[in-house]
Backbone bond lengths (Angstrom), bond angles and torsions (degrees), N, CA, C in turn:
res aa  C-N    CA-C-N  psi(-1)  N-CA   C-N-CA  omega(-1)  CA-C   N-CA-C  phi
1 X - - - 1.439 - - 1.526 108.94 -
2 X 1.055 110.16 117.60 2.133 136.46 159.09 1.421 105.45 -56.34
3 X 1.454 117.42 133.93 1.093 109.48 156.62 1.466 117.96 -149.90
4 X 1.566 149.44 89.10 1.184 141.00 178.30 1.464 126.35 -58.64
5 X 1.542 127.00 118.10 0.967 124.43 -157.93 1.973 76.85 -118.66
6 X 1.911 92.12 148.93 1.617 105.78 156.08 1.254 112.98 -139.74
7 X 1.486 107.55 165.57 1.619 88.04 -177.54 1.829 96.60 178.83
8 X 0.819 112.45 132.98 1.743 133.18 176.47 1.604 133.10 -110.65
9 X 1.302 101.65 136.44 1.470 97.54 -174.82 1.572 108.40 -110.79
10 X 1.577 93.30 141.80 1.396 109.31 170.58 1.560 151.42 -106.26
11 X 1.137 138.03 153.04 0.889 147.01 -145.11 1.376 141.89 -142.55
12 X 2.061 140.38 118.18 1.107 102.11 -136.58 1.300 101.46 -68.03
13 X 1.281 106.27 -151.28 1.692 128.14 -147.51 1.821 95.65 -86.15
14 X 1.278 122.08 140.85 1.808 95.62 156.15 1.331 100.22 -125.92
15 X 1.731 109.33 169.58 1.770 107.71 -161.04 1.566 105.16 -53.22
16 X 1.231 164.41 -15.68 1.237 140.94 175.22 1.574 113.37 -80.06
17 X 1.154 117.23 -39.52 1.325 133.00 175.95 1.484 116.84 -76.73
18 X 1.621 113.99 -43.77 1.359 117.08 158.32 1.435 140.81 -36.60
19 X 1.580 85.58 -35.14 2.064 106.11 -165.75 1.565 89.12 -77.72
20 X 1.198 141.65 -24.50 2.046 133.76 -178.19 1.700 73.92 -113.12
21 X 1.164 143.58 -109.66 1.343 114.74 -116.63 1.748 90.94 -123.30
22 X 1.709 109.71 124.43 1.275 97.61 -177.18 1.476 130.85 -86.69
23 X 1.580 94.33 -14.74 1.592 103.65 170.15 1.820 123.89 -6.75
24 X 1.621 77.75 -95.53 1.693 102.54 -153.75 1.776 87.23 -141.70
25 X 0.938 101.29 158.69 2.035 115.18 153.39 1.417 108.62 -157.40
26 X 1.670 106.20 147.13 1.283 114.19 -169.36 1.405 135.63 -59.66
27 X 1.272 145.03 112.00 0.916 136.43 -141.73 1.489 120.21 -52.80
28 X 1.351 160.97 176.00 1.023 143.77 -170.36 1.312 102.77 -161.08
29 X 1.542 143.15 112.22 1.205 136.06 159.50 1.283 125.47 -65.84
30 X 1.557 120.15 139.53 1.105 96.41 -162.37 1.817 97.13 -106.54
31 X 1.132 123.21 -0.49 1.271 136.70 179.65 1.452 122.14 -133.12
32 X 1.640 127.73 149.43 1.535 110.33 146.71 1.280 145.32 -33.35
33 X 1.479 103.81 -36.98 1.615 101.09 -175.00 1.438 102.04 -86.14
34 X 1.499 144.92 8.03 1.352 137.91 -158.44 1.844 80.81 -119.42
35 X 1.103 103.84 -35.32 1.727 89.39 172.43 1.284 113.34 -82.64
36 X 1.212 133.56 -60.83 1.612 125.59 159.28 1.435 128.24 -15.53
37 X 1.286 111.10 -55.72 1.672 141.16 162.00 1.819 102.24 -41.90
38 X 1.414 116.36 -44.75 1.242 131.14 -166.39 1.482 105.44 -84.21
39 X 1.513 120.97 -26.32 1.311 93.56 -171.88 1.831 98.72 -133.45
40 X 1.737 121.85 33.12 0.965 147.45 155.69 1.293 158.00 -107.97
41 X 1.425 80.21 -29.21 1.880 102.29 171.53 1.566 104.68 -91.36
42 X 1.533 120.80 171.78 1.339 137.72 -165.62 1.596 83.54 -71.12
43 X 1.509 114.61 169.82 1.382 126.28 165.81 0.926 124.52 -29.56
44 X 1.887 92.61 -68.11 1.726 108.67 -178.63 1.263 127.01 -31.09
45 X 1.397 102.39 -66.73 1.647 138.10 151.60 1.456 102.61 -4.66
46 X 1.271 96.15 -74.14 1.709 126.64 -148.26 1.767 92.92 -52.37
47 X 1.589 102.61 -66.25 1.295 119.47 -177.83 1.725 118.45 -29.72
48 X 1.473 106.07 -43.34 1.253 117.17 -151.95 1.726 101.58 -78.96
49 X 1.293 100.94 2.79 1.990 106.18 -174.37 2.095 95.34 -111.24
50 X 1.038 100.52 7.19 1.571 105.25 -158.96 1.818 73.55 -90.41
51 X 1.094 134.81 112.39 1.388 139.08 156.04 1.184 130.06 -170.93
52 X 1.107 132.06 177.78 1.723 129.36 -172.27 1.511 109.27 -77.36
53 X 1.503 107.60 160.10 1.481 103.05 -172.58 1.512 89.94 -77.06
54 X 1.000 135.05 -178.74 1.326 157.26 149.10 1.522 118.51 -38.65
55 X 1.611 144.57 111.24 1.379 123.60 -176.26 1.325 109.50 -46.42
56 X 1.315 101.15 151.13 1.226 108.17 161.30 1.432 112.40 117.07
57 X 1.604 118.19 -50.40 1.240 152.82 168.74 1.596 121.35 -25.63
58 X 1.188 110.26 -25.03 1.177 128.41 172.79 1.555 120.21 -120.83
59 X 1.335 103.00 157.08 2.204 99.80 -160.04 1.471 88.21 -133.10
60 X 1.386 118.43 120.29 1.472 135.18 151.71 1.678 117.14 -51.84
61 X 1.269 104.79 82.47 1.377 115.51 -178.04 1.991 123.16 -78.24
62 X 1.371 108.17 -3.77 1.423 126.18 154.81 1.256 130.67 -173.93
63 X 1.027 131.94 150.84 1.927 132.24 179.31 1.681 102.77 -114.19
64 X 1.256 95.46 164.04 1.341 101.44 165.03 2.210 116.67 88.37
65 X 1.105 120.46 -160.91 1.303 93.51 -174.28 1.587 116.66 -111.60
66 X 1.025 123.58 176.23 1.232 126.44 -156.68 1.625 112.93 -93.84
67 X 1.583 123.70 104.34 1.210 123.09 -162.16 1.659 115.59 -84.00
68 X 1.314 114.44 -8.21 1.724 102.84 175.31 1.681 108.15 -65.60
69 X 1.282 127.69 -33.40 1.446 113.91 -173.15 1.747 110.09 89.23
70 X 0.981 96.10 11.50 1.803 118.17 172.96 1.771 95.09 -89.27
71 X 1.597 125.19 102.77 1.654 112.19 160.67 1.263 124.73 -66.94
72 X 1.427 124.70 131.12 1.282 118.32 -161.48 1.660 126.55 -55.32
73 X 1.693 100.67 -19.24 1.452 101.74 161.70 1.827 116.60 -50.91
74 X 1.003 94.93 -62.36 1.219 128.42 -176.93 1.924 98.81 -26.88
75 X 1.378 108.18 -62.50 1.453 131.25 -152.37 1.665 89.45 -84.63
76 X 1.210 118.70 -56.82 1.702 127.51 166.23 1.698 105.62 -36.35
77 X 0.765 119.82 -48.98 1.886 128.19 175.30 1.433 106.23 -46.38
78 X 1.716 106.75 -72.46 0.823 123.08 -171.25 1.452 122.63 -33.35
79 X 1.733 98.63 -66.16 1.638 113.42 -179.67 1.217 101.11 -45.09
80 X 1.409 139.83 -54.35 1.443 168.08 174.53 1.701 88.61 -11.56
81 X 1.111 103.69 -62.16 1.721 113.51 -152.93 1.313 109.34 -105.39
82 X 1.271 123.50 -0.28 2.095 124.93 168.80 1.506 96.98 -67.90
């Protein structure tokens, strides 16, 4: 038996990501060695790279609603399966 597992870690919110959802956002490395770091060091370790990028770090590339008429479920699938 096959089995593909996925799975992402999260992270709290930082102000660009904060301002739509304040929860959590997915963690994001911002380098090799912070992923290396991530899947080499002890937990503890591990944990301590689990954090928000830095403000700023991220660029609001549009507002407002989404004109293809693609629902984002829909479009989330998609990527899913290329």
């Amino acid at each position: 038996m096959a089995s593909q597992l996925f799975g992402f870690l999260t992270t709290d919110a930082h102000k660009e990501v904060g301002d739509f959802i304040p929860k959590a956002m997915p963690v994001i490395f911002a380098g090799s060695n912070e992923i290396e770091a991530c899947l080499t060091l002890s937990t503890d370790d591990a944990l301590k790279v689990q954090k928000p990028l830095a403000d700023g770090m991220l660029k609001i590339v549009a507002r407002g609603e989404k004109e293809d008429g693609v629902s984002p479920a829909v479009a989330s699938l998609e990527r899913c399966l290329l």
